[in-house]
Backbone as JSON Lines, residues from 0, in Angstrom:
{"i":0,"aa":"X","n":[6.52,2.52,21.48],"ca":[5.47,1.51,21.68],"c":[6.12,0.17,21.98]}
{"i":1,"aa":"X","n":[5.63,-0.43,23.08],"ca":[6.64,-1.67,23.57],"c":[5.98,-2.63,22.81]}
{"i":2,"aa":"X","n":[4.88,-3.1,22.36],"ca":[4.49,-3.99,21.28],"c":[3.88,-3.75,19.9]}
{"i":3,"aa":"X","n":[4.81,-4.93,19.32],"ca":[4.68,-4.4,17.84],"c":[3.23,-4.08,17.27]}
{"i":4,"aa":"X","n":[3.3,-3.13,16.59],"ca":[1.87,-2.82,15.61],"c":[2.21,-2.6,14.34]}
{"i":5,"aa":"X","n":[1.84,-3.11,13.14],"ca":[2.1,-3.01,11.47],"c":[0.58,-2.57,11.3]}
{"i":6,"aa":"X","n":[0.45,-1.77,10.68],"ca":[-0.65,-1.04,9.99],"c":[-0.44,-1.14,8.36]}
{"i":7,"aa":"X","n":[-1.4,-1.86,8.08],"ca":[-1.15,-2.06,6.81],"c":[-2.43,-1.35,6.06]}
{"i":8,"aa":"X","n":[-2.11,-0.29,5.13],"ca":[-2.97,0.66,4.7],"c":[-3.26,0.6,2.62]}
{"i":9,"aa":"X","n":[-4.37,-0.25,2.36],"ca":[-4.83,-0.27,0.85],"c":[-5.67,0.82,0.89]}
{"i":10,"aa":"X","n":[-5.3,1.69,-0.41],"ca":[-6.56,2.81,-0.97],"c":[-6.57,3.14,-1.91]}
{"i":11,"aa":"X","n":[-7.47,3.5,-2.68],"ca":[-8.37,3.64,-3.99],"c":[-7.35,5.19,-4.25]}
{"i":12,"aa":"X","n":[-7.05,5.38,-5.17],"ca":[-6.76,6.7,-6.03],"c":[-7.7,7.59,-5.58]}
{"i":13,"aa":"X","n":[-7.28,8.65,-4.28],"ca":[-8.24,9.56,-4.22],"c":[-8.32,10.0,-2.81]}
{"i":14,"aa":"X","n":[-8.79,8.6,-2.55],"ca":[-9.36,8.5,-1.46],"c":[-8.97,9.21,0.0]}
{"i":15,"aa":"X","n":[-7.68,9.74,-0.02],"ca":[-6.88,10.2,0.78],"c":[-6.11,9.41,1.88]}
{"i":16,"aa":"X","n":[-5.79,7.73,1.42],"ca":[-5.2,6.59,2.37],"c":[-3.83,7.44,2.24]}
{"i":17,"aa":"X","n":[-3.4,8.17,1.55],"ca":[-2.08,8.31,1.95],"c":[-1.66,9.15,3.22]}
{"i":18,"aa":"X","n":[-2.78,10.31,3.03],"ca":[-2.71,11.45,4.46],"c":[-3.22,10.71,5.59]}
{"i":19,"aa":"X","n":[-4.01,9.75,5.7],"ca":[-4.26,8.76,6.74],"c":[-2.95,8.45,7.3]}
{"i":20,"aa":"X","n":[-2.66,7.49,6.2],"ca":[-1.15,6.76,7.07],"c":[-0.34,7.67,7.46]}
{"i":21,"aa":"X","n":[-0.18,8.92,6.73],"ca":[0.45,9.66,7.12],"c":[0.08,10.1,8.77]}
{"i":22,"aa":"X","n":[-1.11,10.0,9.54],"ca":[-1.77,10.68,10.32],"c":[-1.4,9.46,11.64]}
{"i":23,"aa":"X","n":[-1.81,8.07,11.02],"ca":[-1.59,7.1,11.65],"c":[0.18,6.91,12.3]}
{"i":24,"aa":"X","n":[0.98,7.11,11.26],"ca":[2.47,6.92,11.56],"c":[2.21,8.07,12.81]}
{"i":25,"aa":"X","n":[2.26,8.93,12.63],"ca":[2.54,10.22,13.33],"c":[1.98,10.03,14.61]}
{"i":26,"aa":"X","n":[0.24,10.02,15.06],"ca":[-0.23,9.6,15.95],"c":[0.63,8.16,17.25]}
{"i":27,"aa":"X","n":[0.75,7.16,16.14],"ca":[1.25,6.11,17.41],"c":[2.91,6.19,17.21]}
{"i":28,"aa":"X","n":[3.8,7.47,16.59],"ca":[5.04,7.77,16.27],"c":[5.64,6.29,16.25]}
{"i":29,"aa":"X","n":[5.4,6.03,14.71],"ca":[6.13,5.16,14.56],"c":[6.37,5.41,12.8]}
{"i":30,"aa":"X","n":[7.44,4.81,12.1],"ca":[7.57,5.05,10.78],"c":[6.88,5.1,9.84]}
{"i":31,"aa":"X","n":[6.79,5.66,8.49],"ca":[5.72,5.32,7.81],"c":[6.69,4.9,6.31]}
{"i":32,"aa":"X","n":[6.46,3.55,6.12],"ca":[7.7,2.8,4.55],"c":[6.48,3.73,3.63]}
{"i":33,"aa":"X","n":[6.58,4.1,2.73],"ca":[6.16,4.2,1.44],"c":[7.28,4.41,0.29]}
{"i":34,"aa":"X","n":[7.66,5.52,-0.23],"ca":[8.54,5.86,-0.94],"c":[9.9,5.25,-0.42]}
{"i":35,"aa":"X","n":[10.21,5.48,0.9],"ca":[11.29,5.2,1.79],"c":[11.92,4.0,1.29]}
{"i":36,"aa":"X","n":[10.96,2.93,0.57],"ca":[11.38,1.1,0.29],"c":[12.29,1.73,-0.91]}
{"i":37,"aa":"X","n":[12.12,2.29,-1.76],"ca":[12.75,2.55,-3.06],"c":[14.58,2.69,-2.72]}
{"i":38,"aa":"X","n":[14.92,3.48,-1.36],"ca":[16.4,3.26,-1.17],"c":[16.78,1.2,-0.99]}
{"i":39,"aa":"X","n":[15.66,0.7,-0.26],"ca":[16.02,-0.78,-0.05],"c":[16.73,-0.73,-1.22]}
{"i":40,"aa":"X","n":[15.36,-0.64,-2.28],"ca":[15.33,-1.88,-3.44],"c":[16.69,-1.76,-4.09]}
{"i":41,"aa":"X","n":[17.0,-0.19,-4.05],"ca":[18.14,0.19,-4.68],"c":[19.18,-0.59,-4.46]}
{"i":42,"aa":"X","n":[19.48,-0.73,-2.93],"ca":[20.78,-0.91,-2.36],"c":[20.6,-2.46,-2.41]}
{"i":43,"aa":"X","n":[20.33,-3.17,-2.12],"ca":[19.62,-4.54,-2.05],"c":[20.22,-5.32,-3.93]}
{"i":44,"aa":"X","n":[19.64,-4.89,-4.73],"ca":[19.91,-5.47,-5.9],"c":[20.06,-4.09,-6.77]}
{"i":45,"aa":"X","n":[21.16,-3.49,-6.62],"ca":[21.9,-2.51,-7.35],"c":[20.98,-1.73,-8.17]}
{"i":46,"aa":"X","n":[19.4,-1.62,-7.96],"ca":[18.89,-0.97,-9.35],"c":[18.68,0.53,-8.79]}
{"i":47,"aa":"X","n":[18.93,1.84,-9.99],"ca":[18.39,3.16,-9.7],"c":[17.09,3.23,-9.02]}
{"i":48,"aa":"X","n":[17.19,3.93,-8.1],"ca":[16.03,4.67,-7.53],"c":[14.66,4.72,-8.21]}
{"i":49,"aa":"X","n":[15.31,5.53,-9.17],"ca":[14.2,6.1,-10.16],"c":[13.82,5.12,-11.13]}
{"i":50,"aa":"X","n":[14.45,3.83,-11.15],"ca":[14.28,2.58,-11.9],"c":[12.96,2.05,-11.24]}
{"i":51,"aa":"X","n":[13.14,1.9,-10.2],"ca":[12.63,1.14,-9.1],"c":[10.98,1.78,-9.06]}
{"i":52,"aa":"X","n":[10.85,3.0,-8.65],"ca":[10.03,3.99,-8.95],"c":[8.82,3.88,-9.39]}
{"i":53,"aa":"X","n":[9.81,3.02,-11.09],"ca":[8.7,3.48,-12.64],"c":[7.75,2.11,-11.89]}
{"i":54,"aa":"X","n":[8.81,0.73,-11.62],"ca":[8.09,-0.72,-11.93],"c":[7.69,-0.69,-10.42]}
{"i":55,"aa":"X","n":[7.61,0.43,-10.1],"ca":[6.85,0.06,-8.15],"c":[5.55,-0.06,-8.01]}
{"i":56,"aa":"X","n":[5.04,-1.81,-8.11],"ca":[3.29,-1.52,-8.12],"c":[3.05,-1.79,-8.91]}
{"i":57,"aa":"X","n":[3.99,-2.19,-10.26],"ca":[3.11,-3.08,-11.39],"c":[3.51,-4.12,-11.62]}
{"i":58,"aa":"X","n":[2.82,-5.03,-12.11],"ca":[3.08,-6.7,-12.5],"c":[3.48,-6.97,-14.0]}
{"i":59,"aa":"X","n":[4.73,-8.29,-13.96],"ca":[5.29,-8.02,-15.03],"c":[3.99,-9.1,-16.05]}
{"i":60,"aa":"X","n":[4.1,-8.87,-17.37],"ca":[3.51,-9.65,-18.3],"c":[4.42,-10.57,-18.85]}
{"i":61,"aa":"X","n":[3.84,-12.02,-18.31],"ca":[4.73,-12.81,-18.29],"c":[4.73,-13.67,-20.04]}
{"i":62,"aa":"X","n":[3.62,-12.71,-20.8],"ca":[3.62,-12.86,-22.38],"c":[4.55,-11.9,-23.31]}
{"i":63,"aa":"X","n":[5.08,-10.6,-22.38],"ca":[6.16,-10.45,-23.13],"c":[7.36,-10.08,-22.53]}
{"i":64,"aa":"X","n":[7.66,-10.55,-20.65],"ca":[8.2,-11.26,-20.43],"c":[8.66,-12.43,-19.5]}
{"i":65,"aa":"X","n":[9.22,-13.25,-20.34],"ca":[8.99,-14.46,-20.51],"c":[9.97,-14.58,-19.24]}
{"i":66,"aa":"X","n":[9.5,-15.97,-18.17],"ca":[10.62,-16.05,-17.21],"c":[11.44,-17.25,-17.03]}
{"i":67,"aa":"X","n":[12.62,-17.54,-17.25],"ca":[13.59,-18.88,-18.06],"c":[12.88,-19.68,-16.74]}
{"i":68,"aa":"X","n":[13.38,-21.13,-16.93],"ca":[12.35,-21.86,-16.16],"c":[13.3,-22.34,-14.81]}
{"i":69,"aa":"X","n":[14.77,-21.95,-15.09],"ca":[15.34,-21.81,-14.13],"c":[15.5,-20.93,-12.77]}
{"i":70,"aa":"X","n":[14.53,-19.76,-13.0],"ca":[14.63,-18.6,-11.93],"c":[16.11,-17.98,-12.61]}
{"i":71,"aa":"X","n":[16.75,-18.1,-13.43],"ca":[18.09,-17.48,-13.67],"c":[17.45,-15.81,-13.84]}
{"i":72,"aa":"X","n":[16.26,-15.37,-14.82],"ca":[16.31,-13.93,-15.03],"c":[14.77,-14.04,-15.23]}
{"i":73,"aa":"X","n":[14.82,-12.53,-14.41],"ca":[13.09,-12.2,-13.82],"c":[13.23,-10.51,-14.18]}
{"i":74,"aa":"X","n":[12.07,-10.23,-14.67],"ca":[11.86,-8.6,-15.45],"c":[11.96,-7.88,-14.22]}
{"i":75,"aa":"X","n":[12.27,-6.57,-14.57],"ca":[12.22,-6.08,-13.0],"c":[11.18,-5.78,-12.23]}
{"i":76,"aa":"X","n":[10.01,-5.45,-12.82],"ca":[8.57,-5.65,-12.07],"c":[8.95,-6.69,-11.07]}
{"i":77,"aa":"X","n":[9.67,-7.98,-11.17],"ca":[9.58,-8.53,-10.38],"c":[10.15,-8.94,-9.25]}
{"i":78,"aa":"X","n":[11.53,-8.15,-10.17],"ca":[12.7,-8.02,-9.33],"c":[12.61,-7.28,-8.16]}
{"i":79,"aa":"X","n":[11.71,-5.86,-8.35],"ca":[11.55,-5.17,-7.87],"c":[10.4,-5.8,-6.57]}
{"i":80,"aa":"X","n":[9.41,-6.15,-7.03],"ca":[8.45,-5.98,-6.19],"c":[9.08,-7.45,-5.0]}
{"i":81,"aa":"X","n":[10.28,-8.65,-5.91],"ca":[10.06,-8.76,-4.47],"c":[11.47,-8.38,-3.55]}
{"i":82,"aa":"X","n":[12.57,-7.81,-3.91],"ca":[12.79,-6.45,-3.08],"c":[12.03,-5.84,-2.06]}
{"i":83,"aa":"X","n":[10.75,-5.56,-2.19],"ca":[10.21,-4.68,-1.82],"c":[9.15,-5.74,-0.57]}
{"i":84,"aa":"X","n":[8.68,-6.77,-1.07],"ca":[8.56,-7.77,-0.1],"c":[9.22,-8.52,0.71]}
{"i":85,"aa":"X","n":[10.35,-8.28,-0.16],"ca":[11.84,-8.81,1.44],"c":[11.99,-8.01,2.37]}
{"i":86,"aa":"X","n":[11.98,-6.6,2.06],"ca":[12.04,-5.28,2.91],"c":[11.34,-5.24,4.25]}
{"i":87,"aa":"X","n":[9.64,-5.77,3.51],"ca":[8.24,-5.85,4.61],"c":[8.75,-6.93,5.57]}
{"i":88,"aa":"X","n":[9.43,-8.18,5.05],"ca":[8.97,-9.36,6.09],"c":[10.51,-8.9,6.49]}
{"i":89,"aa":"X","n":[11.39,-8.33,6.08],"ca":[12.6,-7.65,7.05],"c":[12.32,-7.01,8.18]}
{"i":90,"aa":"X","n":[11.7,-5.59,8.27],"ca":[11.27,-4.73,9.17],"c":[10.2,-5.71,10.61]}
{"i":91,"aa":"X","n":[8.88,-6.5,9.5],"ca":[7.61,-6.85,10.58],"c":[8.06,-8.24,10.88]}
{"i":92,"aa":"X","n":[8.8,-9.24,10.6],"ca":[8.86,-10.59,10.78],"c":[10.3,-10.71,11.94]}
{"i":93,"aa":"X","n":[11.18,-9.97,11.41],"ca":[12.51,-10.15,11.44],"c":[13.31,-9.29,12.68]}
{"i":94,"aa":"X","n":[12.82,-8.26,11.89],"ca":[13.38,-6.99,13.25],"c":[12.29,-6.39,14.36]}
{"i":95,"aa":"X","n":[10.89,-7.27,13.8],"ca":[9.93,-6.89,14.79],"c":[9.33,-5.6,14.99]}
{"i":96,"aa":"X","n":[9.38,-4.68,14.06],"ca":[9.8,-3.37,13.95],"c":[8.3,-2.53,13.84]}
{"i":97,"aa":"X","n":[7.66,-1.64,14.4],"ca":[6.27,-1.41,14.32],"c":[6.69,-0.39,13.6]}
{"i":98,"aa":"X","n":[5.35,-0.06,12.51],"ca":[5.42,0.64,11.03],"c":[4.15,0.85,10.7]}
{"i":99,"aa":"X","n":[3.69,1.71,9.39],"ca":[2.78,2.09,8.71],"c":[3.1,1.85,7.59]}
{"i":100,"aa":"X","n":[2.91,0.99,6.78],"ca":[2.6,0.49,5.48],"c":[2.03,1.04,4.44]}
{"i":101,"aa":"X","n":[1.93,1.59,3.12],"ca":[1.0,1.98,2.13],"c":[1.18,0.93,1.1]}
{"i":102,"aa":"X","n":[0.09,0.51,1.27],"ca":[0.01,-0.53,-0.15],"c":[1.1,-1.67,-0.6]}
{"i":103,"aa":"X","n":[1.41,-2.25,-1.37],"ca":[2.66,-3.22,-1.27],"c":[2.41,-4.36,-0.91]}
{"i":104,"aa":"X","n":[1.11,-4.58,-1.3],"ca":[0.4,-6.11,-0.62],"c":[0.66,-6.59,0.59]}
{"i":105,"aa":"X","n":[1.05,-5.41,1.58],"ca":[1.22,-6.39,2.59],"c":[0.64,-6.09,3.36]}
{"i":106,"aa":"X","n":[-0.66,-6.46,3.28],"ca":[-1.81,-7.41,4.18],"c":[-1.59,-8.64,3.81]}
{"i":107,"aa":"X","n":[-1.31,-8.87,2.94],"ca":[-1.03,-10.4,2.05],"c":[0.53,-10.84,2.67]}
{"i":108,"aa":"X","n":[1.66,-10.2,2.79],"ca":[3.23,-10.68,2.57],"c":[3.37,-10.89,3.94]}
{"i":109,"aa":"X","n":[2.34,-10.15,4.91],"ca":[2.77,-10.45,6.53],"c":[1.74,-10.84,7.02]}
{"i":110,"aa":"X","n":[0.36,-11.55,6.48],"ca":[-0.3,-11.94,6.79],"c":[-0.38,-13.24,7.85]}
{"i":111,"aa":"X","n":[0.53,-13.84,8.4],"ca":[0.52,-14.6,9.77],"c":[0.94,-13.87,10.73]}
{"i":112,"aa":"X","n":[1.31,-12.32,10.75],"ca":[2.2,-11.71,11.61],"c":[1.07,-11.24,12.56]}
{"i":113,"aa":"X","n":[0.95,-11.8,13.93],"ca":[-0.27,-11.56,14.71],"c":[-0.35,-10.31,15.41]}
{"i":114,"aa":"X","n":[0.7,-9.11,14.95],"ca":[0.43,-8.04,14.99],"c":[0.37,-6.95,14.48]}
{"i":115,"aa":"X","n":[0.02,-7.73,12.93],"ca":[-0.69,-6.72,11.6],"c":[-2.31,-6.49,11.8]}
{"i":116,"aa":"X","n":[-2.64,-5.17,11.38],"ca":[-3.98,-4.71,11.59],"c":[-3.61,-3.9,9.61]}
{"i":117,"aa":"X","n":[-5.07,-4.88,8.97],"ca":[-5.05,-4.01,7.63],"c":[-6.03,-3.82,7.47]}
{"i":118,"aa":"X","n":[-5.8,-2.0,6.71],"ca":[-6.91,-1.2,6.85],"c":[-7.22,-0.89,4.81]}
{"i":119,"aa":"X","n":[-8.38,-0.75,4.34],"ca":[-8.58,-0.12,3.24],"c":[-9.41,1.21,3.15]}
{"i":120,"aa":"X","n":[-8.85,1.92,2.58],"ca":[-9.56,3.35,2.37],"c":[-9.88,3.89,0.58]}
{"i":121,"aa":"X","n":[-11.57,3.84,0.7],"ca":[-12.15,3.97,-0.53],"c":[-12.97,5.75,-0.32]}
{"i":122,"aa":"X","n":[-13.7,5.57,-1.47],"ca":[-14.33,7.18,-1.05],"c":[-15.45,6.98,-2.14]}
{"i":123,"aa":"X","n":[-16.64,7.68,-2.31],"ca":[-16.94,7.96,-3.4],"c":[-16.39,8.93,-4.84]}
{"i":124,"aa":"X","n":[-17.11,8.82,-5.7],"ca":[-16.05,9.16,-7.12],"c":[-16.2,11.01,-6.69]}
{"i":125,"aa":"X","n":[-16.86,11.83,-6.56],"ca":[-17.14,12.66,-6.86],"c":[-15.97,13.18,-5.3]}
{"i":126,"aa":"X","n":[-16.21,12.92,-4.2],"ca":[-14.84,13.11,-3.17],"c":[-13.59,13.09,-3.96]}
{"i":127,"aa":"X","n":[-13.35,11.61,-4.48],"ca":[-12.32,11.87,-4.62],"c":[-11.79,12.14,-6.39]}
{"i":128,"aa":"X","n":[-12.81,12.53,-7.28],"ca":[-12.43,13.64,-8.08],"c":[-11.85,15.05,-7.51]}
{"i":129,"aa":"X","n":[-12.66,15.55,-6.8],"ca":[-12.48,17.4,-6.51],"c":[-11.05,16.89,-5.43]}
{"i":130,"aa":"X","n":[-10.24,15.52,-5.12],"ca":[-9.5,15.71,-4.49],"c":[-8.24,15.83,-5.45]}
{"i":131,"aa":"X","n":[-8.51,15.02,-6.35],"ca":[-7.54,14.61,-7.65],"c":[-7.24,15.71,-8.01]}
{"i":132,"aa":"X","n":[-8.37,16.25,-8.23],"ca":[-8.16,17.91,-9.28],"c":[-7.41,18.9,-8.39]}
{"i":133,"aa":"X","n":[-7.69,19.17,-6.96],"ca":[-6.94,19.89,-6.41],"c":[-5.77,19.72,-6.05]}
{"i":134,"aa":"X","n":[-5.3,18.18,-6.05],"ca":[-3.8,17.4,-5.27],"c":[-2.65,18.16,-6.9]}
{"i":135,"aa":"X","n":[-3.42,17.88,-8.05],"ca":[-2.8,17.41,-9.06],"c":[-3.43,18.72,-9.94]}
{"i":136,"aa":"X","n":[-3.73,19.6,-9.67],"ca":[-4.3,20.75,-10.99],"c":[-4.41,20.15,-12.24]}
{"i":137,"aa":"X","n":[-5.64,19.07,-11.99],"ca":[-6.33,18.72,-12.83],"c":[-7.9,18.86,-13.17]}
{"i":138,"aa":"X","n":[-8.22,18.9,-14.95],"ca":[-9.66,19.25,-14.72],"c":[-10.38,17.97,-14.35]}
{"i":139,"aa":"X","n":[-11.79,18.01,-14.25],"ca":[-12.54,16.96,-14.28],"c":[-12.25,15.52,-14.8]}
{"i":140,"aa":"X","n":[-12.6,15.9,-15.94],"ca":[-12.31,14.14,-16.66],"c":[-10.83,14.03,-16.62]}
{"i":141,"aa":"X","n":[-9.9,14.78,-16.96],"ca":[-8.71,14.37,-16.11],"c":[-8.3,13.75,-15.26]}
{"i":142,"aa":"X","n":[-9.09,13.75,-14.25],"ca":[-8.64,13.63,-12.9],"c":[-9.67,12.35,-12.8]}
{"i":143,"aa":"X","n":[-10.46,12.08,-13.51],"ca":[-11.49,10.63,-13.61],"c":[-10.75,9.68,-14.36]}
{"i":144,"aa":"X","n":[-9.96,10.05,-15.31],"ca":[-8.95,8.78,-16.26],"c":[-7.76,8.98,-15.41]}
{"i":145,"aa":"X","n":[-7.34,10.02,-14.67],"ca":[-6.08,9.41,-13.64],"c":[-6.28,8.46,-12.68]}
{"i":146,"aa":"X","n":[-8.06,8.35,-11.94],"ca":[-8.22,7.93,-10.87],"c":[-8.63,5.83,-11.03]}
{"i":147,"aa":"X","n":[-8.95,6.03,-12.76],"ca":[-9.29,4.5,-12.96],"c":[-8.18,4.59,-13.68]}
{"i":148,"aa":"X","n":[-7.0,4.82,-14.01],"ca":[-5.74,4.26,-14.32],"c":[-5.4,3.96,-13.54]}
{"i":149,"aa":"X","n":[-5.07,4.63,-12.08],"ca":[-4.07,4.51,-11.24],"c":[-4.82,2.89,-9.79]}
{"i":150,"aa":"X","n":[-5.83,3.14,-10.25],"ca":[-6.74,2.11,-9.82],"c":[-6.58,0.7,-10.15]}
{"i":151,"aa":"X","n":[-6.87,0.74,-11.32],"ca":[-6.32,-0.26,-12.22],"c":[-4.98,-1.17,-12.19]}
{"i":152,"aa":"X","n":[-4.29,0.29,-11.74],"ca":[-2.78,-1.07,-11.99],"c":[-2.75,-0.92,-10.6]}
{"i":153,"aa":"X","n":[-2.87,-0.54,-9.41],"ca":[-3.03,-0.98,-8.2],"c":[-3.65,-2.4,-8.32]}
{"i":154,"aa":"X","n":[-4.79,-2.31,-8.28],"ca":[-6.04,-3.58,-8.46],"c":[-4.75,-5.21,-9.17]}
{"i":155,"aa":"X","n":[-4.25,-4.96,-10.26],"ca":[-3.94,-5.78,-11.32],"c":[-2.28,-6.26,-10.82]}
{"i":156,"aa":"X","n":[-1.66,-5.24,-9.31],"ca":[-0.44,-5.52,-9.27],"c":[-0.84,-6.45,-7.77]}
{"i":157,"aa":"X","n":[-1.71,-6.05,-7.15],"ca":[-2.41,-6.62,-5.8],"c":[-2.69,-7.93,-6.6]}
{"i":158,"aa":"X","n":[-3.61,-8.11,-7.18],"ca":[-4.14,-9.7,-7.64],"c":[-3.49,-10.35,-7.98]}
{"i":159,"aa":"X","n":[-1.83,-9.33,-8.88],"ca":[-1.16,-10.82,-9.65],"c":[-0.68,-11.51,-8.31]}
{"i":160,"aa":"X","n":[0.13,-10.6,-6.85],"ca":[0.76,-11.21,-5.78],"c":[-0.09,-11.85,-4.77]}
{"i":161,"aa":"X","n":[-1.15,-11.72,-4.68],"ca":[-1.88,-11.67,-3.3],"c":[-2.78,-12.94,-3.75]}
{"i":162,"aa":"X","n":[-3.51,-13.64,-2.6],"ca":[-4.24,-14.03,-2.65],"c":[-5.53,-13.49,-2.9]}
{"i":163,"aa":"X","n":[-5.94,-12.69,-1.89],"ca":[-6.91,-11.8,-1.29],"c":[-7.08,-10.8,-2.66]}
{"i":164,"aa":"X","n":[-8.84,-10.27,-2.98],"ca":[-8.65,-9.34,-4.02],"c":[-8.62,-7.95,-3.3]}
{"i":165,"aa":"X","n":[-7.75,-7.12,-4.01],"ca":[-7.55,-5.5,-3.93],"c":[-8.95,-5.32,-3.79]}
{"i":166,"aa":"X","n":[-9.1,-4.67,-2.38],"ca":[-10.39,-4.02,-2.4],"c":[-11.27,-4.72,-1.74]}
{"i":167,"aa":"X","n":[-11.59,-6.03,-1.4],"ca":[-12.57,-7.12,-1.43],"c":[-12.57,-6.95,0.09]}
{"i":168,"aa":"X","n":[-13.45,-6.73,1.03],"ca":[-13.45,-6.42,2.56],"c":[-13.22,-7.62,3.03]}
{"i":169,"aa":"X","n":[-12.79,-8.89,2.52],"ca":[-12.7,-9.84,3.06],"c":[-10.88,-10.47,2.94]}
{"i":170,"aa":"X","n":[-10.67,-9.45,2.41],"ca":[-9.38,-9.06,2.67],"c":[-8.39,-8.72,3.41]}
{"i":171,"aa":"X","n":[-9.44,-7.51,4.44],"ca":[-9.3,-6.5,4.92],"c":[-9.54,-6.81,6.29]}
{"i":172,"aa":"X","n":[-8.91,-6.09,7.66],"ca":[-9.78,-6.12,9.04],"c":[-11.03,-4.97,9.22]}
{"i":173,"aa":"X","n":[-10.47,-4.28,8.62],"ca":[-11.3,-2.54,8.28],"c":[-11.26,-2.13,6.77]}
{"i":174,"aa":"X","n":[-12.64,-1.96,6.29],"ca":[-12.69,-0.82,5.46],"c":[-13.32,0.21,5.38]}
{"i":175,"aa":"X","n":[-12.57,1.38,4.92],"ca":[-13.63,2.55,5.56],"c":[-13.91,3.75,4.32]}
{"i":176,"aa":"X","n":[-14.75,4.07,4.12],"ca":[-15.41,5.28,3.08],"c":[-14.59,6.39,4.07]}
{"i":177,"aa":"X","n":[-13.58,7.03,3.44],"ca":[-13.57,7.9,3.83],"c":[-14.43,9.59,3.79]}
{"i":178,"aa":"X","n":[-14.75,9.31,2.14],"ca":[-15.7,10.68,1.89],"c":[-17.37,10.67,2.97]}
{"i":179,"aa":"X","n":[-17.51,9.67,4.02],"ca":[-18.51,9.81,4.34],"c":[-18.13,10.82,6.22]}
{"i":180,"aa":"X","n":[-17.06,10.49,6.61],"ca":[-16.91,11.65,7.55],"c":[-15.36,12.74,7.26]}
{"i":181,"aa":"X","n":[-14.94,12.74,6.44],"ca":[-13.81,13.21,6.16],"c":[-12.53,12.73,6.58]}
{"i":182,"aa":"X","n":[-11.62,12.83,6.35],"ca":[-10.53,12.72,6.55],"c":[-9.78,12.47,7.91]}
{"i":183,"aa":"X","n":[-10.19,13.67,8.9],"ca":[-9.95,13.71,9.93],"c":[-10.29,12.93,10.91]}
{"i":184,"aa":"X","n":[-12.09,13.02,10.52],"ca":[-12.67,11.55,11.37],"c":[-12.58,10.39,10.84]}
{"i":185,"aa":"X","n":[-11.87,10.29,9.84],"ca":[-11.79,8.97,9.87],"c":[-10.4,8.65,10.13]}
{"i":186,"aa":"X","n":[-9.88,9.05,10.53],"ca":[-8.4,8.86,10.97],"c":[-9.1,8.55,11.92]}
{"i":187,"aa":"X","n":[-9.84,9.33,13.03],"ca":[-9.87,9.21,14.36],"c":[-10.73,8.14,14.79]}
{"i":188,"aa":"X","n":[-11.79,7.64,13.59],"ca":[-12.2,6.08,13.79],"c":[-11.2,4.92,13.65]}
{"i":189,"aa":"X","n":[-10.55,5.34,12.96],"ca":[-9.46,3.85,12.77],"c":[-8.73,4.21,13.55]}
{"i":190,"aa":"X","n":[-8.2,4.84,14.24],"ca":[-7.5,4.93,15.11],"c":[-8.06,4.3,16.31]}
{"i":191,"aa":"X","n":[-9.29,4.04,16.81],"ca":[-10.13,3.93,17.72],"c":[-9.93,2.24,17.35]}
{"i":192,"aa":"X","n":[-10.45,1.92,16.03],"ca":[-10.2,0.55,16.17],"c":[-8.9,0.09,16.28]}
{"i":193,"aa":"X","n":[-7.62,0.78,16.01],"ca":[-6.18,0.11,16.11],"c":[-6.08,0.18,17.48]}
{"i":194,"aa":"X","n":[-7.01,1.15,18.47],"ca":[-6.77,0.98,19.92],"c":[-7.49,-0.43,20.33]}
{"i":195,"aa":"X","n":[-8.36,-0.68,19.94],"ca":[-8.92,-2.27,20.67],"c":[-8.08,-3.11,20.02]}
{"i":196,"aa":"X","n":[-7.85,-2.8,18.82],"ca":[-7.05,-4.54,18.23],"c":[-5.65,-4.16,19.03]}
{"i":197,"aa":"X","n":[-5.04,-3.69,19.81],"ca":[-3.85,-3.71,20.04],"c":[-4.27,-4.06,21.88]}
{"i":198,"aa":"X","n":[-5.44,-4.15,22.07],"ca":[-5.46,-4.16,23.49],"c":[-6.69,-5.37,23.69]}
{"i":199,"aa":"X","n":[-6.9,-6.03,22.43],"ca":[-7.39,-7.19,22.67],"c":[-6.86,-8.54,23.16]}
């Protein structure tokens, strides 16, 4: 693709934003960062993988811990996450680099970049229960306290960085229910809109 496109993809526990982006990378063949940032963070400021991992996506509590007023030492929640925001404005600012994004606030971290398009993908509860339960061989209410946990600290790691609230369509260029045409079509609607915003 000779001009850049960043797809920046927020979604609800469930909802299936991940097989999207997944659908999206693939379609306009271009990369998709998700897990992939975790080698950055590693190599970048020496921390394990699997360190990186646990604090990927949550915000530190700055009541128990505390951050010296010098910038000398920052918990790794924070260390981490902004690692992980140097990475974004590395690839979309820097190297110009067209990508698919999952979550990582950045609709927010590349938000002047005039060739980011950010998308959110929600569903109703009962979609994306029977998706939970089948992704994850989980029962019912199982799969309802995984889906407002994992919600939750999404929601709470988006608000501490971002301006914009997790979720809030005014956030967003697109948001789309996915449980109302499935999966497939709704790939193939947002896809439809990443074709006009790229040819506007």
């Amino acid at each position: 693709m000779d001009k850049q496109i960043i797809i920046s993809v927020g979604r609800e526990f469930g909802s299936g934003g991940h097989e999207i982006a997944e659908g999206l990378a693939k379609h306009y063949n271009i990369p998709l960062y998700d897990k992939e940032i975790f080698d950055h963070v590693a190599e970048k400021g020496s921390i394990n993988p699997d360190v990186a991992k646990f604090y990927d996506e949550k915000p530190f509590n700055p009541i128990f811990y505390p951050v010296s007023m010098d910038g000398s030492y920052l918990p790794l929640e924070q260390t981490v996450a902004n690692h992980i925001f140097d990475f974004i404005r590395q690839k979309g600012d820097k190297e110009k680099q067209s990508f698919v994004i999952v979550g990582r606030c950045a609709e927010y971290v590349l938000r002047d970049n005039p060739n980011m398009v950010s998308i959110f993908i929600l569903g109703d509860i009962e979609s994306k229960k029977a998706r939970v339960m089948e992704k994850y061989d989980l029962e019912a209410k199982a799969a309802l306290n995984r889906m407002k946990k994992e919600d939750k600290v999404r929601k709470t790691y988006h608000n501490f960085y971002a301006d914009g609230k997790w979720g809030d369509s005014r956030s967003y260029d697109l948001c789309v229910n996915s449980s109302t045409l499935g999966l497939e079509q709704t790939l193939q609607t947002i896809i439809g809109y990443i074709d006009a915003f790229i040819e506007r």
